[in-house]
N, CA, C and O atoms as a GROMACS GRO file, in nm:
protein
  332
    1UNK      N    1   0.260   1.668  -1.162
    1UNK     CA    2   0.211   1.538  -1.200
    1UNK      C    3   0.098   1.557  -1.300
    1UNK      O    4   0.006   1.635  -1.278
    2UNK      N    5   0.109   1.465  -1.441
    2UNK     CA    6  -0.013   1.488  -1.488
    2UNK      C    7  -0.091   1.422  -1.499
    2UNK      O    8  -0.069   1.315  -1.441
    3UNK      N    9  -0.218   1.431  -1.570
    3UNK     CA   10  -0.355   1.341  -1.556
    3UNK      C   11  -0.323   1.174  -1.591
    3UNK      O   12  -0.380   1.076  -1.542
    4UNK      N   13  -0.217   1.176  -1.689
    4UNK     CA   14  -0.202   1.045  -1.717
    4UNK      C   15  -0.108   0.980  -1.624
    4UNK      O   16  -0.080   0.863  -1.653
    5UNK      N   17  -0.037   1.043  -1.491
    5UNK     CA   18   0.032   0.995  -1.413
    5UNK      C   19  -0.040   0.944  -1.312
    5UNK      O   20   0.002   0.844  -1.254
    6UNK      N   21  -0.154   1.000  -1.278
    6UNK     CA   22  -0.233   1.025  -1.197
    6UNK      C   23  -0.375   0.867  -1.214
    6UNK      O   24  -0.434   0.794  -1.134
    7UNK      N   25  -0.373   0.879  -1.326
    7UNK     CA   26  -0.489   0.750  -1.420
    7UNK      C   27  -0.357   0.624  -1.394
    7UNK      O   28  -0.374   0.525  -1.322
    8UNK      N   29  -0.260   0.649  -1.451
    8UNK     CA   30  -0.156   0.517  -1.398
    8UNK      C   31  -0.177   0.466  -1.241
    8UNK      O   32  -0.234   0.362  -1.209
    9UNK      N   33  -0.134   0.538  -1.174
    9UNK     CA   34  -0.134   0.477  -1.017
    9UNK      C   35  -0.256   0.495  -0.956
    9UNK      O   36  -0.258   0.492  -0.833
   10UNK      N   37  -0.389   0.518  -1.034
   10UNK     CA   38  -0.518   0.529  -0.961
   10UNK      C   39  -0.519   0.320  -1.040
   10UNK      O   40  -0.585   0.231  -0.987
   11UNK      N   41  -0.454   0.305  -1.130
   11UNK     CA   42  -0.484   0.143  -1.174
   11UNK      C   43  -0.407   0.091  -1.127
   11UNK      O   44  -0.466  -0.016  -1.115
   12UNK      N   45  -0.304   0.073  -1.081
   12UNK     CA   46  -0.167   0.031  -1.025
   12UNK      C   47  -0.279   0.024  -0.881
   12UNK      O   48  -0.283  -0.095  -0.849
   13UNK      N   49  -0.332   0.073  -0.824
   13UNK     CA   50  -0.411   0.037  -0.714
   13UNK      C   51  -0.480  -0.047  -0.734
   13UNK      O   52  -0.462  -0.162  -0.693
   14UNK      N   53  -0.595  -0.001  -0.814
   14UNK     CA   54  -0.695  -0.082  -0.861
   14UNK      C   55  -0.650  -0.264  -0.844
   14UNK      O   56  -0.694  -0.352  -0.770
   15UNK      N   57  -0.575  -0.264  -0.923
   15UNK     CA   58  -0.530  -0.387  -0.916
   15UNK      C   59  -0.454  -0.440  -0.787
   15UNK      O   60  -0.354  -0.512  -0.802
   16UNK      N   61  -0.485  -0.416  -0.701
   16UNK     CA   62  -0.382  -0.454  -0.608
   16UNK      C   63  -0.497  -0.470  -0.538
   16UNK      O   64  -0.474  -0.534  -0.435
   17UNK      N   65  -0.640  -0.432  -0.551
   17UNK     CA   66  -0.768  -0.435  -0.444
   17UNK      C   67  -0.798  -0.587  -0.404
   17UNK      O   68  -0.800  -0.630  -0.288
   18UNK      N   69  -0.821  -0.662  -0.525
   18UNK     CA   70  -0.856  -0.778  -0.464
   18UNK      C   71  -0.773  -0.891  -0.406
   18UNK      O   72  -0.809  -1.000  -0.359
   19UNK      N   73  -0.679  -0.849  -0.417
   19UNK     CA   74  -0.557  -0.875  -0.272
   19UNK      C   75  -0.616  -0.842  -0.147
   19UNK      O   76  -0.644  -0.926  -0.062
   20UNK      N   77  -0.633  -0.722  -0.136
   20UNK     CA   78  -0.632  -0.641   0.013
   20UNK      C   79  -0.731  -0.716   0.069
   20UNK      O   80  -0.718  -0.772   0.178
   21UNK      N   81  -0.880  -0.722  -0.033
   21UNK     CA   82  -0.972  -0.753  -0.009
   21UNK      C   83  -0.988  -0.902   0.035
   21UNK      O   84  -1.073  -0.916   0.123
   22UNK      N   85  -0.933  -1.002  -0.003
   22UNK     CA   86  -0.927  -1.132   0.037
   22UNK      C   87  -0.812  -1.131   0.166
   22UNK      O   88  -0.780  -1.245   0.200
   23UNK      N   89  -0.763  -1.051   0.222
   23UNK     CA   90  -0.701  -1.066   0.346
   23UNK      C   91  -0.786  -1.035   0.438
   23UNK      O   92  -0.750  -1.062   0.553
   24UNK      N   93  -0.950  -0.959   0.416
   24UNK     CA   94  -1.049  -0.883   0.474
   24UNK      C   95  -1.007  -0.754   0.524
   24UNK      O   96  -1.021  -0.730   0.644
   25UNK      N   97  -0.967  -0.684   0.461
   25UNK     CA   98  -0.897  -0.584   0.487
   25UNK      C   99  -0.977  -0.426   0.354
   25UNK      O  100  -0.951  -0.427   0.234
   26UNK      N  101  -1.023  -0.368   0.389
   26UNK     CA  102  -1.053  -0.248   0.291
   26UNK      C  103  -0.932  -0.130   0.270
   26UNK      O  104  -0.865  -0.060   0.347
   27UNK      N  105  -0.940  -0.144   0.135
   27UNK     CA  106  -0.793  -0.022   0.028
   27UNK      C  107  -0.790   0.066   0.160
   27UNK      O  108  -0.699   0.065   0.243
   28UNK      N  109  -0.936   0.165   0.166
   28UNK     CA  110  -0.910   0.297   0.194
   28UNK      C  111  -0.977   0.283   0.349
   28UNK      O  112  -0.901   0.322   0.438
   29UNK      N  113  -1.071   0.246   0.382
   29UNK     CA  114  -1.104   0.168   0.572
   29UNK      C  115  -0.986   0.172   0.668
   29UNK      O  116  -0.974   0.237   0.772
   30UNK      N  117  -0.903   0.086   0.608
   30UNK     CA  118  -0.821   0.013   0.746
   30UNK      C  119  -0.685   0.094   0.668
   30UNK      O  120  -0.595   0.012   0.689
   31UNK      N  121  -0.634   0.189   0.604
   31UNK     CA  122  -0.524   0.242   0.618
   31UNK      C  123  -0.523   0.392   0.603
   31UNK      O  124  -0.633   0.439   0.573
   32UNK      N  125  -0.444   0.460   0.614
   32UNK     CA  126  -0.432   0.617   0.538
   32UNK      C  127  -0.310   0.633   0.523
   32UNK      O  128  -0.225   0.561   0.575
   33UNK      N  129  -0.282   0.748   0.438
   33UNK     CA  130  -0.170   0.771   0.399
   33UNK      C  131  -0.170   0.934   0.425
   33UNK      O  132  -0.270   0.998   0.458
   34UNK      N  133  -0.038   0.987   0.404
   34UNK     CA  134  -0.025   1.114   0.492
   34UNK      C  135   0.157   1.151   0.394
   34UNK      O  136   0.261   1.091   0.368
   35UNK      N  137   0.084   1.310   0.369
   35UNK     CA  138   0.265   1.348   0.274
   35UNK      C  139   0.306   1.406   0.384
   35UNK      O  140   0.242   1.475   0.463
   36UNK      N  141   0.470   1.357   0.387
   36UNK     CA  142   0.532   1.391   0.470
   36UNK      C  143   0.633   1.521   0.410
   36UNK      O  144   0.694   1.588   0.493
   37UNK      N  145   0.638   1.534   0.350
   37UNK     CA  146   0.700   1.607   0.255
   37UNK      C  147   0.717   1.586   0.093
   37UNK      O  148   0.675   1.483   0.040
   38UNK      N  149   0.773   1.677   0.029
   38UNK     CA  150   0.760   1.683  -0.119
   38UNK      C  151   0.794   1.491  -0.192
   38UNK      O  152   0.891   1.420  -0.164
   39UNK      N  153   0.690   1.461  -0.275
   39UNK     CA  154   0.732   1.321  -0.315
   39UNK      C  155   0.788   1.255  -0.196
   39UNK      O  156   0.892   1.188  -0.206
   40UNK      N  157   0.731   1.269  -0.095
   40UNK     CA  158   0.776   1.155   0.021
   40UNK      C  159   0.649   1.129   0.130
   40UNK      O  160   0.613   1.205   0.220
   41UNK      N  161   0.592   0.995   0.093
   41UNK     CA  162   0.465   0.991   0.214
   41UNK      C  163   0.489   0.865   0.293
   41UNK      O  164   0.584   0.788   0.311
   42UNK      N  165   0.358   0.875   0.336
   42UNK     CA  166   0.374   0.721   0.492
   42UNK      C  167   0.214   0.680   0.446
   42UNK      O  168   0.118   0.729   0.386
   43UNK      N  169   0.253   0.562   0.511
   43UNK     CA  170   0.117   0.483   0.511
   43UNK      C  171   0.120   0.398   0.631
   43UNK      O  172   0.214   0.341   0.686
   44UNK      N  173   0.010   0.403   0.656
   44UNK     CA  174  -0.039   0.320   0.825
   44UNK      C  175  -0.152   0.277   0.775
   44UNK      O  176  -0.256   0.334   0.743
   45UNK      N  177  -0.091   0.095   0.771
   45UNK     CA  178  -0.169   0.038   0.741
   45UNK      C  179  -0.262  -0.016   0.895
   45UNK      O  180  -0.294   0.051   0.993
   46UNK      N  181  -0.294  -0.194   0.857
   46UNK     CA  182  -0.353  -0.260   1.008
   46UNK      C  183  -0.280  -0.311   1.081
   46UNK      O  184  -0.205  -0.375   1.007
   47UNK      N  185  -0.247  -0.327   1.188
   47UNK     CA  186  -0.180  -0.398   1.288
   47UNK      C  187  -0.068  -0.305   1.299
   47UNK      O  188   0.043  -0.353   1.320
   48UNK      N  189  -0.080  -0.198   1.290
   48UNK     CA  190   0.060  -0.117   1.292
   48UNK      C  191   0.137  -0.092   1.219
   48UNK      O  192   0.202   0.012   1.216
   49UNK      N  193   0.144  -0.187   1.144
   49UNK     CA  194   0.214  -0.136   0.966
   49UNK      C  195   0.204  -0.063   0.949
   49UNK      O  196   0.096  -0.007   0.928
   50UNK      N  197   0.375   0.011   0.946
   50UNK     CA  198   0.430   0.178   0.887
   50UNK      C  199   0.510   0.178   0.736
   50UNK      O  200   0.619   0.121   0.737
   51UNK      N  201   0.487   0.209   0.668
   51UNK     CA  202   0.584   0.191   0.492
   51UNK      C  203   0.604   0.397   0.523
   51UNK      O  204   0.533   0.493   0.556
   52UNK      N  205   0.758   0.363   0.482
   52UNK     CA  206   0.785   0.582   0.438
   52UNK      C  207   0.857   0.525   0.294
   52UNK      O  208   0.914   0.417   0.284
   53UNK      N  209   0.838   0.623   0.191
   53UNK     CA  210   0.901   0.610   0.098
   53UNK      C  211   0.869   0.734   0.006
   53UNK      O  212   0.820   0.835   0.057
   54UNK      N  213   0.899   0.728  -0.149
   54UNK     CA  214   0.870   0.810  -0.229
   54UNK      C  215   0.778   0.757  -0.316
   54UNK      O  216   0.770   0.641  -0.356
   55UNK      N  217   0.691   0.875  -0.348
   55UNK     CA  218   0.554   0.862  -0.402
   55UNK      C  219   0.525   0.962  -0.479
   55UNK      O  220   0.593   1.057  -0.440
   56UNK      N  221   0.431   1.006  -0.608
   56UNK     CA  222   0.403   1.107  -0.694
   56UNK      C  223   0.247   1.148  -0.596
   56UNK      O  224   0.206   1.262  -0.572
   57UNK      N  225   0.195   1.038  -0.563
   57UNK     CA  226   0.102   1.104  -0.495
   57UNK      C  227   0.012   0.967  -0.407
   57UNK      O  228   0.047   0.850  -0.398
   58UNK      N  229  -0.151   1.053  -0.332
   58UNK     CA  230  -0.136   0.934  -0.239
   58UNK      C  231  -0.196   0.783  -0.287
   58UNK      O  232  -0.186   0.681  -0.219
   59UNK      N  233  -0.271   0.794  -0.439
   59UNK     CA  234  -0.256   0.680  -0.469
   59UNK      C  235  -0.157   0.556  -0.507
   59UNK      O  236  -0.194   0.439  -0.491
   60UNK      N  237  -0.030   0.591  -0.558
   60UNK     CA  238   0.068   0.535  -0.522
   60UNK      C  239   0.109   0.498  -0.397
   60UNK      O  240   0.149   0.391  -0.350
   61UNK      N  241   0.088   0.630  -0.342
   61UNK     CA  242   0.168   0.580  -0.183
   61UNK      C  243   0.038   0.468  -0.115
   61UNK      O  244   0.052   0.398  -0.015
   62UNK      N  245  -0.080   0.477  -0.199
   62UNK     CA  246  -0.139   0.400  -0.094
   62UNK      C  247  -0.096   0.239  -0.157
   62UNK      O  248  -0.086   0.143  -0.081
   63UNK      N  249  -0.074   0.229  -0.294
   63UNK     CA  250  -0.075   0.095  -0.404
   63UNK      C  251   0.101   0.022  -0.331
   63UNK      O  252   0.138  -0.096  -0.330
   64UNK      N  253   0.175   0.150  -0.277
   64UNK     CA  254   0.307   0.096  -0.271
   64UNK      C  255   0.339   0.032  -0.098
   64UNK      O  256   0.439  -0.028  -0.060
   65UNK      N  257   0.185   0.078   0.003
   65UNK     CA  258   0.204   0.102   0.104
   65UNK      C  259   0.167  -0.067   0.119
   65UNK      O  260   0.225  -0.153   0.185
   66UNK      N  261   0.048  -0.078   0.029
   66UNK     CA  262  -0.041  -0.213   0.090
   66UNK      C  263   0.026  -0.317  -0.024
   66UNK      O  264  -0.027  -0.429  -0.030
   67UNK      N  265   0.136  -0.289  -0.113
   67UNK     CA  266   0.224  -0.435  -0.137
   67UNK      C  267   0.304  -0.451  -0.074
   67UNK      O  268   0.364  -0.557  -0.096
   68UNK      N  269   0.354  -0.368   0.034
   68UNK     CA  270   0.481  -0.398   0.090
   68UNK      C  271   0.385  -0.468   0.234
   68UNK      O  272   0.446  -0.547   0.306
   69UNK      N  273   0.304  -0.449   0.252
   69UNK     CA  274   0.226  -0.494   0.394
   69UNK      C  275   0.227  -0.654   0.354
   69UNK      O  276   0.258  -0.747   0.429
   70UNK      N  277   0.179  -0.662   0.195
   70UNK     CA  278   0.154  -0.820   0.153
   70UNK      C  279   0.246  -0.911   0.147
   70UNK      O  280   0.249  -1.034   0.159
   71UNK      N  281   0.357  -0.782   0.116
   71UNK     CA  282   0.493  -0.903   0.101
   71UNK      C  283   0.565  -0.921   0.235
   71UNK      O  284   0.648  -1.010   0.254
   72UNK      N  285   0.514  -0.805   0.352
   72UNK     CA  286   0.513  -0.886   0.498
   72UNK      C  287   0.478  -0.998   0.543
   72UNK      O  288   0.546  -1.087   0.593
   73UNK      N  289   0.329  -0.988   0.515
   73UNK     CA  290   0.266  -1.070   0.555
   73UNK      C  291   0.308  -1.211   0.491
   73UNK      O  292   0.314  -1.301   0.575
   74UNK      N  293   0.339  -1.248   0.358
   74UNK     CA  294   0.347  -1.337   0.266
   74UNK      C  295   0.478  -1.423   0.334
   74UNK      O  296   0.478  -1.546   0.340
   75UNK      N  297   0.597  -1.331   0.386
   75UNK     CA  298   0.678  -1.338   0.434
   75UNK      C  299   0.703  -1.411   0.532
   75UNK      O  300   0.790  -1.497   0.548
   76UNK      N  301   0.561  -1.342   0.651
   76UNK     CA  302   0.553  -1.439   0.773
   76UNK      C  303   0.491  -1.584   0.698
   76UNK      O  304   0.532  -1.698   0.715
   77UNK      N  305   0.412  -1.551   0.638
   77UNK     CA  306   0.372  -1.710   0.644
   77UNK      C  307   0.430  -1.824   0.615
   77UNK      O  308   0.423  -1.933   0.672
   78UNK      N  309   0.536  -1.759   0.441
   78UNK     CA  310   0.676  -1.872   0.458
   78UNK      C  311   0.721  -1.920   0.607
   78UNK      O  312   0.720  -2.030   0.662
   79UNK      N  313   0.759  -1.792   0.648
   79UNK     CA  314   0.844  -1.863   0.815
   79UNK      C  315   0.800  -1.953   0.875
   79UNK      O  316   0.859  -2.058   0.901
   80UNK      N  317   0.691  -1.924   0.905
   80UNK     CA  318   0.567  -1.991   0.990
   80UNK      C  319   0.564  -2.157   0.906
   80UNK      O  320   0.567  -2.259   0.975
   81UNK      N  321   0.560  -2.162   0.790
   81UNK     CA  322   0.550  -2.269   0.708
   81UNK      C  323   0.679  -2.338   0.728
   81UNK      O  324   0.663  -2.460   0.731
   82UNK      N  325   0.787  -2.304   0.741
   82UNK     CA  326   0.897  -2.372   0.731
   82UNK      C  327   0.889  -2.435   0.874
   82UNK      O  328   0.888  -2.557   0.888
   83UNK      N  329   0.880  -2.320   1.015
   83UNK     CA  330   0.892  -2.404   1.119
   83UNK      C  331   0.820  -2.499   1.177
   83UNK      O  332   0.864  -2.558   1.276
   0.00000   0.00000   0.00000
C-alpha cells in the first residue's frame, strides 16, 4: 500500500466523522478494528455491531466499518417510521 493510498482512506474517514459524531458516538472510543487476515479485517463497533470484509488497511476498515453501522441504523429508523 502506498502513502497516497494510505492519505485516501485516512480522508474517506475523515469525512465520515461528523456522522459518527452526531450519533454521540467517537471514530476511534467506541469501536476497533482488528486484521483478520491479509486485506481482510473486522470491526466492532457499539451495541455489538460486527462488519468482516476487505480492506487495504485499518483506516478503511474503520471508514467502511462505521458506514455500514449508519446504514443499519438509518435502516432501523425507516422501519420504525413506517410502523
Amino acid at each position: 500500500m502506498t502513502d497516497i493510498d494510505t492519505a485516501f482512506t485516512r480522508l474517506l474517514l475523515k469525512q465520515i466523522v461528523p456522522t459518527v459524531r452526531k450519533a454521540g458516538k467517537s471514530v476511534f472510543k467506541d469501536a476497533w478494528v482488528w486484521r483478520a487476515s491479509r486485506q481482510v479485517w473486522e470491526f466492532h463497533g457499539p451495541d455489538g455491531f460486527y462488519w468482516y470484509g476487505r480492506a487495504y488497511n485499518a483506516y478503511e476498515a474503520r471508514y467502511k466499518g462505521w458506514s455500514a453501522w449508519i446504514s443499519k441504523r438509518e435502516l432501523a429508523r425507516e422501519k420504525e417510521a413506517v410502523t
